[in-house]
N, C-alpha and C positions, 0 to 999 in steps of 0.2 A: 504493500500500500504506500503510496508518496507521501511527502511531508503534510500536501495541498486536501488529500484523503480526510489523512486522519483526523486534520484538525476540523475540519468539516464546514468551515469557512462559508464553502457555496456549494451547491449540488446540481447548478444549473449547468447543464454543458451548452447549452447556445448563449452564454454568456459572454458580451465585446469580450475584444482582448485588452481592452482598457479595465472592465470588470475582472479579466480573471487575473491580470497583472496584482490587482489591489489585493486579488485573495489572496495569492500564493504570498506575497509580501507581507501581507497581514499575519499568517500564517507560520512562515516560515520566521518571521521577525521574532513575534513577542508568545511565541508558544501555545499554552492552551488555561481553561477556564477550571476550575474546581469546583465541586458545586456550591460552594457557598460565593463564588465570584471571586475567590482571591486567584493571583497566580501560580500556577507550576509549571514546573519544569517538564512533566511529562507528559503523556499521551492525551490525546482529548478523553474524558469518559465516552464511551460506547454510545448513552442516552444521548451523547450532543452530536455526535456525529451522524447519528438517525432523524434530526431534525429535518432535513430536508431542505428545499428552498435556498434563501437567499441569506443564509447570516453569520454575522460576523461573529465570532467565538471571542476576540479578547478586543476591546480600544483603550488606548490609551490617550488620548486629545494633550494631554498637559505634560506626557513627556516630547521635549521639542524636538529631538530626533525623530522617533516614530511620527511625529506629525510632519517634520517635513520632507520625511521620506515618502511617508504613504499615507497618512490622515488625511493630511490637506485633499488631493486629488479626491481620495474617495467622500470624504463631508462635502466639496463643490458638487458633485456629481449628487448625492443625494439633495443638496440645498435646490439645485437648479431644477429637479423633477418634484419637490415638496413645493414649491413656487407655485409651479404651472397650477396642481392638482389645486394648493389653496385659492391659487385666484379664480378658477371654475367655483370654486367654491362661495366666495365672497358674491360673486355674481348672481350665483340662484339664493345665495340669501338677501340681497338685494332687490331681486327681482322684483317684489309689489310696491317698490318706489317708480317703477316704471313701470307695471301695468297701474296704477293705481292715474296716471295721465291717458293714458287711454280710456279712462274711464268718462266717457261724456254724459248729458243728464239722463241719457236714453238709460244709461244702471239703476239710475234712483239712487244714489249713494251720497247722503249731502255729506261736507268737509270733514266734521268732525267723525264721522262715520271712516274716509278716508284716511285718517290720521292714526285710528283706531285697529285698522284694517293692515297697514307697513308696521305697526307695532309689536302683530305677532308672530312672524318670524323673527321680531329682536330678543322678545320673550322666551321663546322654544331654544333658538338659538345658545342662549345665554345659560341657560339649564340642563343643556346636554354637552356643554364644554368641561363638564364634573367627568362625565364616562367617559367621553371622549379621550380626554388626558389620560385615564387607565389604560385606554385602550391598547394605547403605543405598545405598553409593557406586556401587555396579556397575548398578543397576537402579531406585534412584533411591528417597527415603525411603516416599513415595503409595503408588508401584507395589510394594514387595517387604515393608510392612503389607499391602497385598491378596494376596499369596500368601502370605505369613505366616499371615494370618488363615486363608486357605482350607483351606491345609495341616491346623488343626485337627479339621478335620470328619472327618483317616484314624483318628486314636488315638478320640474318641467313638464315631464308628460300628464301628468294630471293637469298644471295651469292650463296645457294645450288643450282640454278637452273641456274646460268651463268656461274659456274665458269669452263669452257672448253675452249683451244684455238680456235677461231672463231668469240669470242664474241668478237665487236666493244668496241674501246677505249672509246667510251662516254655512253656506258652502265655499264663499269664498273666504270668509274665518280660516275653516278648516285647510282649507288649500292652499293658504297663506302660512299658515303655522306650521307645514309639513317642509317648509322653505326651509325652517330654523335649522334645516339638517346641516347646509352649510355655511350657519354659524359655526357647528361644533369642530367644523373640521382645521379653524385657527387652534385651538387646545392643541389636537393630538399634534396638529403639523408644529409648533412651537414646541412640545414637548418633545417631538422624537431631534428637531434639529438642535437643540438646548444639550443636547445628550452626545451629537456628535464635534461640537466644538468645544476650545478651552476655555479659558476663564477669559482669558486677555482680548478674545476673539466674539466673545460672544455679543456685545453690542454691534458691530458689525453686521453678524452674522442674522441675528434675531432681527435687526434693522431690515435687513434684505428680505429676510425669509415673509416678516409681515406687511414689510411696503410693498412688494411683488403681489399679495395677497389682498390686499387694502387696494390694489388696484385693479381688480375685480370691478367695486363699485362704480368707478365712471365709465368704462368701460363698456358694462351694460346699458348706464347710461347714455351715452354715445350712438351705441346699437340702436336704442328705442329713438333718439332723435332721428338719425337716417331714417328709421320706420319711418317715424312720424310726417317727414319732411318730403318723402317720398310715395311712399306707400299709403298715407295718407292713417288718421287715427283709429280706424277700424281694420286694420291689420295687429294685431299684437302677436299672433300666431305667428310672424316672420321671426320676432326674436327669440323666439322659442329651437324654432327650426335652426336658428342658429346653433343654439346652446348643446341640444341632445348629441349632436355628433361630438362635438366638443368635450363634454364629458366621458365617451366612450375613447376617445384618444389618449386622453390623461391616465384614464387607468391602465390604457395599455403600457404607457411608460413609461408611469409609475414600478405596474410589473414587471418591466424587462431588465430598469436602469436602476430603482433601488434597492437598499439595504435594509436586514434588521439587525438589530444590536444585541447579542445574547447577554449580555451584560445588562442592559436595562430589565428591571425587575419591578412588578408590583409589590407595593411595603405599603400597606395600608396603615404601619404603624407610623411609616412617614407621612400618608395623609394624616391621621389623627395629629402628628406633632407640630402638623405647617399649622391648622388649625386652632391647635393652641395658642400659637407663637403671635405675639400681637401685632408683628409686623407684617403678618398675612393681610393683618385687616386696613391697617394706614395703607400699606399697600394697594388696598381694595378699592381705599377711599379715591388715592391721587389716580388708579386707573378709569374710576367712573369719570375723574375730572377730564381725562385725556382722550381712551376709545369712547366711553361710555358718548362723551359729547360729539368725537368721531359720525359713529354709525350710525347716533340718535341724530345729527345734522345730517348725513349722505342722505336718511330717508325721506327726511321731512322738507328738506331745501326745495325742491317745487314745489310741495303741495301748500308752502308757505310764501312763494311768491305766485302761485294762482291766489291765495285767497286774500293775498296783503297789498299786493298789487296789480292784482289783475290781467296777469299775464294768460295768455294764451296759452292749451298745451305742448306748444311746436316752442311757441317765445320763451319757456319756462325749462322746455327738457334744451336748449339752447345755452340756459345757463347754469342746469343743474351739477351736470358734469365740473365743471369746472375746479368747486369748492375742495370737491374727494379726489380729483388728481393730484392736485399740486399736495392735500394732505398725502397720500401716499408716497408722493415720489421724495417728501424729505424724512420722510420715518427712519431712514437708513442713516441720514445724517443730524439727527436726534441719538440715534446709539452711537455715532462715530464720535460727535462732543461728549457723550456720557463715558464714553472709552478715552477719553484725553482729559478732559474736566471734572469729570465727578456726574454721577448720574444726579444726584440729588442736588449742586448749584445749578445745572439746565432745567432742572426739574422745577424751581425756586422761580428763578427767571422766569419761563416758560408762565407760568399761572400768575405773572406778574403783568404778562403781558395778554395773556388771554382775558383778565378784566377789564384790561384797556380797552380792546378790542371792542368787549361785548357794550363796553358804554357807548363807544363809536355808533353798535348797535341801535342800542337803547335809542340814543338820540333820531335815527335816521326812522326808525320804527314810527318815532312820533311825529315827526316833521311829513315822515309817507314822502323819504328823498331816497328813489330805487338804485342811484349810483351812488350816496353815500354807505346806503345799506350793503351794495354789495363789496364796495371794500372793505366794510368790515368783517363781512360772515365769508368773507374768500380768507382773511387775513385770521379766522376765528382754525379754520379749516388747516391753515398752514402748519399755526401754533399746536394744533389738536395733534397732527404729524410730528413734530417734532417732538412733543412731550409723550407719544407714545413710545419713539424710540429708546427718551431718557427714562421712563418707568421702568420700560421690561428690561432696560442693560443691571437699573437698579435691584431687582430681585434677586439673581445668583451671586451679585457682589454683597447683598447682605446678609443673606443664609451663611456664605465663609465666613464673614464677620463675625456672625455670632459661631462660627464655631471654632474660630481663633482665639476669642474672648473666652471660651469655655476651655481653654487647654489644648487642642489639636493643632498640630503643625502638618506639614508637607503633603504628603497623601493622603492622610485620613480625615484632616481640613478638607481638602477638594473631595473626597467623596462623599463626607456630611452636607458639604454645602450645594452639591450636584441631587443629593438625595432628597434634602429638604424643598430646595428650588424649584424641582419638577412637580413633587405636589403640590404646593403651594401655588404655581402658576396656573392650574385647572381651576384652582380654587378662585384667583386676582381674575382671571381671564370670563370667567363667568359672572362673577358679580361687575364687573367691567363693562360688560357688555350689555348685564341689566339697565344697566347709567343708560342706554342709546332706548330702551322701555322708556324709562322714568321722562325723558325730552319729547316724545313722541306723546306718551299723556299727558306732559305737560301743555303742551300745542296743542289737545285735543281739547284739553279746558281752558286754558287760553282765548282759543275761539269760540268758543261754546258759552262763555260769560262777555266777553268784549267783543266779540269778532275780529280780534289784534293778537298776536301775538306777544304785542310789550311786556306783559305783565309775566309770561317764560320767560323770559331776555332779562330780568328783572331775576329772578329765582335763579338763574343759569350764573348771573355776577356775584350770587352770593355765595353760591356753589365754589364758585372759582375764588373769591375770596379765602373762602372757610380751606380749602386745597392748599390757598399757600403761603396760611400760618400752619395749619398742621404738618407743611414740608420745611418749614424751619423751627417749628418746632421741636418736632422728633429728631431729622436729620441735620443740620446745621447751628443751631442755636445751642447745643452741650460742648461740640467740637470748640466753638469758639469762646466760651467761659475756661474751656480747659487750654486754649493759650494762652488768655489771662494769667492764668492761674501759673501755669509755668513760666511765665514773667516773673512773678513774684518774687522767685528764687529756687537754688537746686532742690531742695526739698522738697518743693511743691513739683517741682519737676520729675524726679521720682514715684512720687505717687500717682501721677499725672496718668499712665501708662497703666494705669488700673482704671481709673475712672475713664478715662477718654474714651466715649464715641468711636469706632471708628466707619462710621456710615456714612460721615460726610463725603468720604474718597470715592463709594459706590457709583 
C-alpha cells in the first residue's frame, strides 16, 4: 500500500493533479490522525482510511512550513469553490427582495405586508445557521457544501411554481421562509473555511470567503432589474430560470474540487462553553450592528424607496443593487484593517461612523431629499461591509485570548481558540442575522404607524450608538487604563500583564 493509501487523504481517483498533488503532500508530510486528533507517527487507523471521499487526515494551518508548502494551495482551492456555493446561496436567500418588486397591485399585497413577507427568509435563515455550523463537522466541510448547495434548488423551484397573482398570502409566507435555507449556508461555509486557515490569515481569508458571499445579494439584484427592464414586471420566472442551473453547477464543484477536514470535530461541549462565555454574546450584539443591519438593508432598500419615494419598480430595482455591492466588495478589506489594526479599533471606528451616516439618514428621510438619502444608506451599506469584516476577524482572535489568559501557550492556545471560535460563530452568525428580522419589522411598523420610515432610522442610530460604547467598553477602554496604569511605575507594570485586556489587539 503507498504512503498516499494509507493515510487515506483522498479516495477519489478522478481527482486534478492539482488535488492529488495536495494529498500525497499532505500525507506524506505531517503523517497520520489518532483518534483522539493528536499526532502520530504511524499508520493511519484502518477506521480512517475506510472513510472514503474526499478528506484530509491531518492540517496543520499554523505550522508555516506545512502551510506554505501545501496548506496555502489546498485552503485557496477550497476558499474559491466555498465562494461560489455561498454566493448561490446568498442569492436565493435574497430572493423575495426581488420578487417582492414584481409584485404589482394585481397581488393584493399592501407595503407592510411586503416588508413582512422578505422578513422571513431573514428569520429561517438566521435559525438554521445553529445546524448548519455543526454541520461542517458531522458530514465533513466538501460533502455538506454539496447538500447545502443542492438543498437550494427546493425554495427556486417552488418560487417558480407560485409566483402569479392569485396565489394566497400565506403560501407565499411559506415559500419565502423555505429561502432561509440559504441563509444557513454562510454558518457552515465560515465554519469549514475558519478551520482551514491560521490565525494570522484568517481576516483575510473570512473577508473573502463572506464578501464573495455577501455578493450574492446584488447580484440577484441586478438579474431582477434586467428582468424588469426588459422583460418587463410580469416575468419573475426569468430569474429563477437563471438560478436553478446555477445551483446545480456549484454543487458539482463543490464535489469535484473540495475538501473535508478529518480533524474538524463536533464538541458540543464547545458549543455549551462558546455559550457560556460572555463574549459570544457582545459578540452577538456588535454583529447585529454590522450583518444584522447588512441583510436587514439589502432586503428592505427598495421596498423602502417605492414607499418613501415613490419610485417605480424598474426606478427602484435600478438603485437597489447598488447599496449590497459596494457592502460586499469591502468586507475583505474590513478583515485586512482588522488583521493590521486590531479588529476591535475598526470595529470602534466603524459604528462611529455608521451613526453619522444614519443621521445623514434621518435628516434626508424628513426633508423627502432622494439624493441626500441615498448617500447616506449607500454610505450606511459600505460601513455595514466593513465592520462585518472587522467582527468576524475579531472572534478567533479573542477565543486565543482568552485562552492565553487562562494559561495555554503555542499549540494548545490555537487549538482552544480554533475550538471555541467555530462554535461560537454558528452561534454570532445567527443571532446576527436575526439583526437583518428585527430592521425589516422595524420598517414594517414604521410604515404601518407613519407611513415613513424615520422613526426605524431613529431606533437603527440608537442601535449603533449602544454598538459603540459597548465596543469600547468591553474591548478598548480596560486596554487603555492599563497603560495608565503602567505609566505609573515598574510595579504597576508588573502587574499590569495580569490585569490587561488583551482584546484590544483582536
Amino acid at each position: 500500500m503507498t504512503a498516499e493509501a494509507a493515510a487515506g487523504t483522498r479516495s477519489d481517483s478522478s481527482d486534478s493533479s492539482d488535488i492529488s498533488d495536495g494529498s500525497s503532500e499532505i500525507s506524506s508530510d505531517i503523517g497520520s490522525d489518532s483518534p483522539d486528533g493528536n499526532r502520530t507517527g504511524g499508520p493511519t487507523p484502518v477506521g480512517r482510511a475506510r472513510r472514503g471521499g474526499r478528506w484530509i487526515e491531518r492540517w496543520e494551518p499554523e505550522d508555516e512550513t506545512f502551510w506554505t508548502e501545501t496548506g496555502a494551495r489546498v485552503a485557496r482551492r477550497n476558499l474559491v469553490f466555498s465562494v461560489l456555493s455561498e454566493h448561490i446561496g446568498f442569492s436565493i436567500w435574497s430572493l423575495w427582495s426581488v420578487m417582492v418588486l414584481f409584485m404589482g397591485p394585481e397581488y393584493g399585497i399592501d407595503p407592510a405586508g411586503k416588508f413582512f413577507l422578505v422578513a422571513m427568509p431573514t428569520m429561517v435563515g438566521g435559525v438554521l445557521r445553529v445546524p448548519y455550523t455543526f454541520a461542517v463537522a458531522r458530514f465533513g466541510g466538501r460533502n455538506w457544501t454539496v447538500i447545502s448547495a443542492t438543498m437550494l434548488l427546493v425554495p427556486a423551484t417552488v418560487a417558480a411554481l407560485v409566483m402569479e397573482p392569485g396565489t394566497s398570502y400565506s403560501t407565499f409566507l411559506v415559500v419565502a421562509a423555505l429561502a432561509g435555507v440559504g441563509g444557513g449556508n454562510f454558518a457552515s461555509s465560515m465554519t469549514n473555511i475558519n478551520s482551514f486557515y491560521p490565525l494570522r490569515k484568517k481576516g483575510w481569508a473570512l473577508g473573502l470567503n463572506a464578501g464573495g458571499g455577501n455578493i450574492g445579494v446584488p447580484v440577484i439584484q441586478l438579474l431582477g432589474l434586467l428582468v424588469i427592464g426588459t422583460a418587463g414586471a410580469a416575468q419573475p420566472r426569468l430569474v429563477l430560470a437563471v438560478y436553478l442551473p446555477l445551483i446545480v453547477v456549484a454543487a458539482v464543484l463543490a464535489a469535484l474540487f473540495m475538501d473535508n477536514l478529518a480533524p474538524v470535530r463536533n464538541d458540543t461541549g464547545a458549543a455549551l462553553d462558546a455559550a457560556r462565555e460572555p463574549h459570544t454574546w457582545v459578540m452577538s450584539l456588535l454583529y447585529i450592528g454590522t450583518f444584522g443591519s447588512f441583510i436587514g438593508y439589502s432586503f428592505a432598500f427598495g421596498l423602502v424607496l417605492q414607499n418613501q419615494f415613490a419610485r417605480t419598480p424598474l426606478q427602484a430595482a435600478s438603485l437597489t443593487f447598488i447599496g449590497p455591492l459596494l457592502g460586499s466588495l469591502v468586507r475583505p478589506v474590513g478583515g485586512r484593517l482588522a488583521d493590521r489594526f486590531g479588529g476591535a479599533r475598526i470595529t470602534l471606528g466603524n459604528f462611529l461612523a455608521m451613526a453619522l451616516a444614519t443621521g445623514v439618514v434621518i435628516y434626508a428621510s424628513v426633508a423627502r431629499s432622494l439624493p441626500v438619502f441615498l448617500c447616506g444608506f449607500i454610505s450606511l451599506f459600505v460601513l455595514t461591509g466593513l465592520g462585518n469584516g472587522s467582527t468576524y476577524k475579531m472572534i478567533p482572535g479573542i477565543f486565543q485570548a482568552l485562552a492565553v489568559r487562562r494559561g495555554l501557550t503555542g499549540e494548545a492556545a490555537e487549538a482552544s481558540g480554533r475550538r471555541l471560535s467555530g462554535a461560537a460563530m454558528g452561534l454570532i452568525g445567527a443571532v446576527g442575522a436575526l439583526g437583518g428580522l428585527a430592521i425589516n419589522l422595524a420598517f414594517r411598523q414604521s410604515f404601518l404607524a407613519t407611513g415613513s420610515g424615520t422613526p426605524a432610522f431613529v431606533s437603527f442610530l440608537v442601535c449603533y450608538a449602544v454598538c459603540t460604547v459597548v465596543t469600547w467598553a468591553v474591548y478598548l477602554r480596560p486596554a487603555a487604563r492599563a497603560r495608565r496604569t503602567a505609566r505609573a511605575g515598574a510595579e504597576a507594570v508588573a502587574g499590569d500583564a495580569e490585569r490587561r485586556p488583551i482584546y484590544a489587539e483582536v
